[in-house]
N, C-alpha and C positions, 0 to 999 in steps of 0.2 A: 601446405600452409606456410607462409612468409613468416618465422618465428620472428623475425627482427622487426615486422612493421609495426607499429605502435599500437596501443591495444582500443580499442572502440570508446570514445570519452560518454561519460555519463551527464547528465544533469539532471535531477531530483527538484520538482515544481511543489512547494505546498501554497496553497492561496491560503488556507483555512490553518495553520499552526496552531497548538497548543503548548501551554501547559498543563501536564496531567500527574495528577495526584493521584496516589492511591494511598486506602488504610482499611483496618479489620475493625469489625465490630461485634458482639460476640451476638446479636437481633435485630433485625431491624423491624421497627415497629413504629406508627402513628404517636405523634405528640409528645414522645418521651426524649429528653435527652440522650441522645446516642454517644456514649463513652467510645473512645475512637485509639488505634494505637497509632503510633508512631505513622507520619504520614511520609510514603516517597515521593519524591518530585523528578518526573525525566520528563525532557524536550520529546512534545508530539505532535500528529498531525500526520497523515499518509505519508506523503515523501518525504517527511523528516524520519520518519520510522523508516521507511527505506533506507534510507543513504546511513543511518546509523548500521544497520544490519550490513548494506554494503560494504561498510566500513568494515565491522567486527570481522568480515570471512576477507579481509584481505582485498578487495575491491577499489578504487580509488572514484570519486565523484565529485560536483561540485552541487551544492543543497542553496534551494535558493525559494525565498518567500518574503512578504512582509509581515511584517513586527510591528508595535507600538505600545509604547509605557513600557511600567516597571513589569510588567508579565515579559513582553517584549524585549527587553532588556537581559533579563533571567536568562530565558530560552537563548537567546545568542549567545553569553558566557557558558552556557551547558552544550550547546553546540563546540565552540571553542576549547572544550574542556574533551570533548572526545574527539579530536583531530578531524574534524570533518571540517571542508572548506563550505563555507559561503559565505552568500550576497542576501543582504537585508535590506528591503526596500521601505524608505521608512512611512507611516502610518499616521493620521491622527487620534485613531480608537485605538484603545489597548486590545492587547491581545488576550484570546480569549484561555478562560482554565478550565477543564473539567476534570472530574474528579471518578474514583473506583472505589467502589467500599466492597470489600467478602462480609458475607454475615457468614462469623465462627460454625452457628450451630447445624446449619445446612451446608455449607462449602456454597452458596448461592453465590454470586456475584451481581450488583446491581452498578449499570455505568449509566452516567447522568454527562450529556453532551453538551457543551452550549453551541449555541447557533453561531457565533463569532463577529467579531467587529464589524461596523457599515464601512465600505469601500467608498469611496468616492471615486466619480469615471475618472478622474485627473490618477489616481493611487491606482485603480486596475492595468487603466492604461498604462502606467509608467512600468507595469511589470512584464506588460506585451511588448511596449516599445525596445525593455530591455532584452528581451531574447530575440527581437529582430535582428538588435545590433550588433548579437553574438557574433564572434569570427576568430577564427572558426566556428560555425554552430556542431552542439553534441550531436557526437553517430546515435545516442539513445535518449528519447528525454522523455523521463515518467513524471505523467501528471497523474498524483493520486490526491483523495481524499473530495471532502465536501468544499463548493464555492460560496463563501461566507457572504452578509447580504450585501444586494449594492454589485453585485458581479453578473453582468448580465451571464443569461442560460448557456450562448453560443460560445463563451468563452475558451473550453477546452475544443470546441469545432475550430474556432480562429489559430489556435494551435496545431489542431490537426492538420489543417491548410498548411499551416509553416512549413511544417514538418514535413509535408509534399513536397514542398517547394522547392527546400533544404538537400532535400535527399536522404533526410532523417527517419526513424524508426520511432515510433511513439508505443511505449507503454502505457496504457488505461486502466486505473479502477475509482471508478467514484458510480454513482447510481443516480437517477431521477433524471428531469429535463436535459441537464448537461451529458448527462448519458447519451442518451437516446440523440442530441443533435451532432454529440462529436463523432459517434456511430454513423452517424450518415454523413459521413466525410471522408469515412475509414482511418485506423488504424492499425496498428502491426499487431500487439498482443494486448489482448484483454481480459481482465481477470476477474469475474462476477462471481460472488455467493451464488447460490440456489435460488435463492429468495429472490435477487437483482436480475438473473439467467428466466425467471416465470413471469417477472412484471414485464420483461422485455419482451416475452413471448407471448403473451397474454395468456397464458392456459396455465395449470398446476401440472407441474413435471413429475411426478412420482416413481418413476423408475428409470433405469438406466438406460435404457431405449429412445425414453423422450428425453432426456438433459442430451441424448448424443443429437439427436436428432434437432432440438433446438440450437444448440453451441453451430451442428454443421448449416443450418438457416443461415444464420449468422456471416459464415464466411461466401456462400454463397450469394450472398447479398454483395459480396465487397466491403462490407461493415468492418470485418476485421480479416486479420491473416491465421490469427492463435487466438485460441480461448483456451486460456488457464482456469476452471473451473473449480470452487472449492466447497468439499460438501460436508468440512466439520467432521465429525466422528464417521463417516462413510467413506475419507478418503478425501480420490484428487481426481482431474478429469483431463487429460490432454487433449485440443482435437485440432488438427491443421488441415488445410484440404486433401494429402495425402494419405496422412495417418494420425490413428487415435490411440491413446494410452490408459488405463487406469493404474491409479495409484492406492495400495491400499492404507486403510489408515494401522499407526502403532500403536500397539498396547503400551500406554504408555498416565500415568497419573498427570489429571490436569490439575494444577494450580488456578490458573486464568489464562483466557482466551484472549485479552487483550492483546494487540499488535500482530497477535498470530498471521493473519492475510496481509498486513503487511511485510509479515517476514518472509512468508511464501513468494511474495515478490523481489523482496532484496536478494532472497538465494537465486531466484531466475534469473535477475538482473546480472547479480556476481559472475555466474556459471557463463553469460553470454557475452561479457563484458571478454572474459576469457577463451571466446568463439568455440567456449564446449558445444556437442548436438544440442537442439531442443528436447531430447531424453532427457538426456544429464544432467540440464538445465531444471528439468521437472524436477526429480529424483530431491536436487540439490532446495530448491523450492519449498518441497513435502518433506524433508529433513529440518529446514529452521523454521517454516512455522511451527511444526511440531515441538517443537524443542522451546519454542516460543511458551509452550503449552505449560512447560515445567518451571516457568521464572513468574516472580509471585507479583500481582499489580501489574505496572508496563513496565518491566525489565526487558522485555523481549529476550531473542534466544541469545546462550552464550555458547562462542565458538567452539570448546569442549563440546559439548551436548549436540550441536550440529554435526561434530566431527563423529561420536558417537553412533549418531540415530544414522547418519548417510549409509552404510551398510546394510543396516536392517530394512532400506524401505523395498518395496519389493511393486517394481509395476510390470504391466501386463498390455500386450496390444487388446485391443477392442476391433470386433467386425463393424 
């Protein structure tokens, strides 16, 4: 390996950004005013949560979405404030906020999403136009998260095409119609829940035999190259057309699950950005979500606790 040549550029897509609250509440119940503690506030949104996680393991990237209003605004100085570069494409709908609340007395978590700002074709387009322009375009660009309304279905297809084009490697995770059409485009790795890995297969996976056997569909189709699969308390799923990995999961106390798969992607990202295997890459993955696991609200994982869990994770080939 060429240690001197410069290391693979990133670029992180959020169409759909947030701002995301979280706060405790000791019940949640009908009609009653809900006494609430202290709320946090961090910039979110799939790739925004990537590229921060990128960030935290030492990764370099550039984060790039549209914004609007004072939600809009926030989110860019919280960007700004953890050294992450980006490009803000501006907007005339504000950006949207959603919020996390724990209820104390269960450890429950309830997450309430909003659908996000209307796009105008003129504001989507100007964000395709802008990574046409690129130039250099990124060796890697992750489009993650939901396309907010007003964004036509084909949107991350039309990327995926780029990304052919380019010569680029596209990272995937977002679900529903945009799924399924940037899939029949292909791209490099794709990262589905359980839940997202059966709607695409059409059938209920319930064991490890069919999640492989659906993920190997997949590549088999040309759909993807890697399926990064995440199965929550069961672990992790590697499968590329050679070979396949399991990951198992850590005993480990969850606070909130929030960002978790996004952080599974920023450590895959980090690790690749670094031309580690697509092992390493896993391992490193299944170490900050996990750890994602341990920070309360969206804090996502802190580099300590990544550094921590990366020993402990223990994977396994798969026939």
């Amino acid at each position: 390996m060429n240690t001197s040549a410069p290391l693979p550029s990133v670029l992180c897509l959020t169409m759909n950004p947030s701002v995301d609250l979280a706060t405790e509440t000791e019940s949640v119940v009908p009609t009653h005013k809900l006494r609430c503690s202290e709320t946090l506030h961090d910039a979110g949104g799939g790739g925004v949560n990537v590229a921060r996680v990128l960030t935290r393991l030492g990764g370099e990237c550039t984060a790039l979405c549209p914004t609007g209003g004072s939600a809009g605004q926030w989110l860019q100085k919280r960007m700004r404030e953890e050294g992450i570069s980006s490009v803000f494409l501006p907007i005339a709908d504000e950006t949207r906020v959603s919020f996390t609340v724990h209820e104390h007395s269960t450890g429950a978590e309830f997450r309430f999403v909003m659908p996000g700002p209307h796009l105008s074709g003129g504001e989507w387009q100007a964000c395709l136009d802008h990574l046409q322009a690129l130039a250099p375009f990124p060796d890697l660009l992750v489009a993650s998260g939901s396309l907010p309304p007003g964004v036509p279905a084909d949107f991350y297809a039309r990327l995926a095409r780029l990304c052919r084009a380019r010569g680029a490697r596209m990272v995937l995770d977002t679900s529903g119609p945009a799924l399924e059409a940037a899939l029949a485009e292909g791209v490099y790795l794709f990262k589905p829940n359980l839940r997202e890995l059966a709607a695409l297969s059409g059938q209920a996976l319930d064991t490890p035999e069919q999640w492989l056997a659906a993920a190997r569909q997949l590549i088999e189709r040309g759909q993807t190259e890697v399926v990064a699969l995440t199965l929550g308390h069961l672990g992790a799923l590697l499968v590329t057309r050679e070979s396949s990995w399991r990951a198992d999961p850590l005993d480990i106390p969850a606070s909130s699950a929030v960002g978790a798969g996004d952080s599974f992607v920023g450590g895959m990202v980090a690790a690749l950005q670094q031309r580690q295997p697509l092992r390493e890459a896993f391992a490193l993955g299944v170490a900050a979500g996990s750890a994602t696991l341990l920070s309360i609200g969206t804090g996502l994982c802190r580099l300590e606790d990544v550094q921590r869990l990366l020993p402990q994770v223990r994977i396994h080939p798969v026939n």
